[in-house]
C-alpha positions as CSV (number, residue, x, y, z in Angstrom):
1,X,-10.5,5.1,9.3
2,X,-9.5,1.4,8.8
3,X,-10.5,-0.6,11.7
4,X,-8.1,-3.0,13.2
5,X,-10.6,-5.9,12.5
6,X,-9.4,-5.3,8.7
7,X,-7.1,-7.9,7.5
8,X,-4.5,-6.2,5.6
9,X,-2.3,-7.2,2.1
10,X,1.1,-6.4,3.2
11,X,3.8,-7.2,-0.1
12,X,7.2,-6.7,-0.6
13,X,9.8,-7.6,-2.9
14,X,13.6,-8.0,-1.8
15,X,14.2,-4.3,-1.8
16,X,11.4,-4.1,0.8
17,X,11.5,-6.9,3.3
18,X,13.2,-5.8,5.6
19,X,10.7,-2.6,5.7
20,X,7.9,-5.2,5.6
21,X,9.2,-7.5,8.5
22,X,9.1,-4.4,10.4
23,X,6.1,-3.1,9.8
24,X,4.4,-6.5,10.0
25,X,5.4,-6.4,13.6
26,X,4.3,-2.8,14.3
27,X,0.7,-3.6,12.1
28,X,0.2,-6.9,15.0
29,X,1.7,-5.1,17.6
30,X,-1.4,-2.9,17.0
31,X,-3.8,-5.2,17.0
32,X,-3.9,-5.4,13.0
33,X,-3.8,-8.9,10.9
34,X,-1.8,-8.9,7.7
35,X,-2.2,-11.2,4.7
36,X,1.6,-11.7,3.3
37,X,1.8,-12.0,-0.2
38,X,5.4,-12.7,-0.1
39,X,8.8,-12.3,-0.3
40,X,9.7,-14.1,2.1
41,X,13.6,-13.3,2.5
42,X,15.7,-10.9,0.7
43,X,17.0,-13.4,-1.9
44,X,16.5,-11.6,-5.2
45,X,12.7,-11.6,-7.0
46,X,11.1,-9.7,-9.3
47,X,8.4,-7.3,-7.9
48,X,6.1,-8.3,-10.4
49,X,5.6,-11.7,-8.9
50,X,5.0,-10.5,-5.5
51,X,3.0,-7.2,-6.3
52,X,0.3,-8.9,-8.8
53,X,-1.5,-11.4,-6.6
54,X,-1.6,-8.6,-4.1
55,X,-3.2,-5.9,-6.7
56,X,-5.5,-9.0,-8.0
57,X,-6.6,-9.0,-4.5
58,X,-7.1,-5.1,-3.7
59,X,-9.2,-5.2,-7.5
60,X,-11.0,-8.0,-6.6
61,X,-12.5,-6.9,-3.1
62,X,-11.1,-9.9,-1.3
63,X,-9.3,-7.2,0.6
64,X,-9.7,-3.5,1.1
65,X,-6.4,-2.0,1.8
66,X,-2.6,-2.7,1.1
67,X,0.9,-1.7,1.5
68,X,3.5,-2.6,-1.0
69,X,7.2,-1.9,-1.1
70,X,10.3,-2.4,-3.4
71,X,13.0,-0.8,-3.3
72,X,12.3,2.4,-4.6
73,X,8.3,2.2,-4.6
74,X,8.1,2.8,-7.9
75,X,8.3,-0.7,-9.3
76,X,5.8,-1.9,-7.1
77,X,3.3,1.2,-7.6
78,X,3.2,1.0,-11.3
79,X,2.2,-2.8,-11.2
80,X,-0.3,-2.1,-8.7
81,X,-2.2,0.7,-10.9
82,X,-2.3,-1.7,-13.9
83,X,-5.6,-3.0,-12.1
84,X,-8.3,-1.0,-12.5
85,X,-10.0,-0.7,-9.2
86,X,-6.7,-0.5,-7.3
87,X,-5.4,3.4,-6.6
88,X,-1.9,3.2,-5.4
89,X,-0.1,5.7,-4.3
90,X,4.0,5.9,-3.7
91,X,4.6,7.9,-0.7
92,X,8.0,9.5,0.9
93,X,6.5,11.6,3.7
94,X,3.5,11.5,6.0
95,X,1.5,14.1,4.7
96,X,2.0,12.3,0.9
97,X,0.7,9.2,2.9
98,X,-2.5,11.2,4.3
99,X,-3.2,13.2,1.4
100,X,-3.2,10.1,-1.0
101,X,-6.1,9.0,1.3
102,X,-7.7,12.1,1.7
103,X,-7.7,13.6,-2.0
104,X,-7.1,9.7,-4.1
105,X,-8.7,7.6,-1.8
106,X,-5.7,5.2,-2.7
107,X,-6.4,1.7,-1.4
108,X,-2.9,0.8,-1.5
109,X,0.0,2.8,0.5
110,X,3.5,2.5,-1.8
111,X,6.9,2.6,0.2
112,X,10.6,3.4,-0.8
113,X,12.3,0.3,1.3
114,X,15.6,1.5,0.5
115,X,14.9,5.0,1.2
116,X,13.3,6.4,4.2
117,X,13.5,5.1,8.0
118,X,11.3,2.4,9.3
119,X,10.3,4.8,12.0
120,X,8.8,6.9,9.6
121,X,7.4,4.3,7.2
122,X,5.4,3.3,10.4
123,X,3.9,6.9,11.2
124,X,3.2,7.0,7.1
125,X,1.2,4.1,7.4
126,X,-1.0,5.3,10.8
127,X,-1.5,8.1,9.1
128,X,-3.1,6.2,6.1
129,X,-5.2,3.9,7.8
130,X,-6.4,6.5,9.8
131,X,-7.5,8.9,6.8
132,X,-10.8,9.1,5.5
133,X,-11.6,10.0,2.3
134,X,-12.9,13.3,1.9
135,X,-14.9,13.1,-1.2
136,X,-16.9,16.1,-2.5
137,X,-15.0,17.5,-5.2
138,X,-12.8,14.5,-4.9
139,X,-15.2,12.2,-5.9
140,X,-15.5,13.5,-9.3
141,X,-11.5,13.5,-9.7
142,X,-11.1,9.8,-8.6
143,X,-14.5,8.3,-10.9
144,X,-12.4,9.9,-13.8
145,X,-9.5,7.6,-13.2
146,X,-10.4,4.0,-14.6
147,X,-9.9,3.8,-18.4
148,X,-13.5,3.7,-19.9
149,X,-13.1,2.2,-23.4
């Protein structure tokens, strides 16, 4: 479980802010602080910009946990994963959001901005700060992921 004390990435690009200036609100409103890496409006970006300092971030330890959206996820996911120790997963439901902590141990939480209700964006991210990881046979899976070359 992610502790409220945790100071989480929060990213967007225009596809997503509207999604992320929700759940900014809801993340504060529950006694979470958020570091926003950007956008901030919904002029048009490109979610490379946005997601990469975010991802650099999550790889680099200065923070443990994020949440990224574009406008379909997807664009924002795949940039995330290019990082080695960042395991992002893109998420349209709750129990995607709980088992991509429980099974992946993902460190960053992927939403669709265009594409599913704030409402529920909000109970898929609850659900992944308050998932554990399970390890055990999980472990093994998720040490296999990085590239070894």
């Amino acid at each position: 479980m992610i502790e409220n004390s945790t100071i989480l990435a929060i990213a967007s690009d225009h596809g997503g802010f509207e999604m992320k200036e929700f759940l900014k609100k809801k993340l504060f409103e529950s006694g979470f602080r958020t570091k926003d890496f950007g956008t901030f409006s919904e002029d048009s970006v490109d979610y490379p910009d946005i997601i990469h300092p975010l991802a650099k971030a999550i790889n680099e330890n200065e923070y443990s946990i994020g949440i990224i959206m574009c406008g379909s996820g997807n664009g924002a996911q795949i940039v995330a994963n290019k990082y080695p120790n960042v395991r992002a997963g893109l998420c349209w439901n709750v129990e995607q959001a709980m088992l991509t902590r429980l099974h992946n141990n993902a460190n960053i939480l992927s939403l669709p901005g265009r594409f599913i209700p704030f409402d529920q964006a909000w109970k898929m991210v609850e659900v992944f700060l308050s998932t554990d990881f399970e390890g055990g046979r999980h472990e093994k899976r998720v040490n296999k992921i990085p590239i070894i070359l």
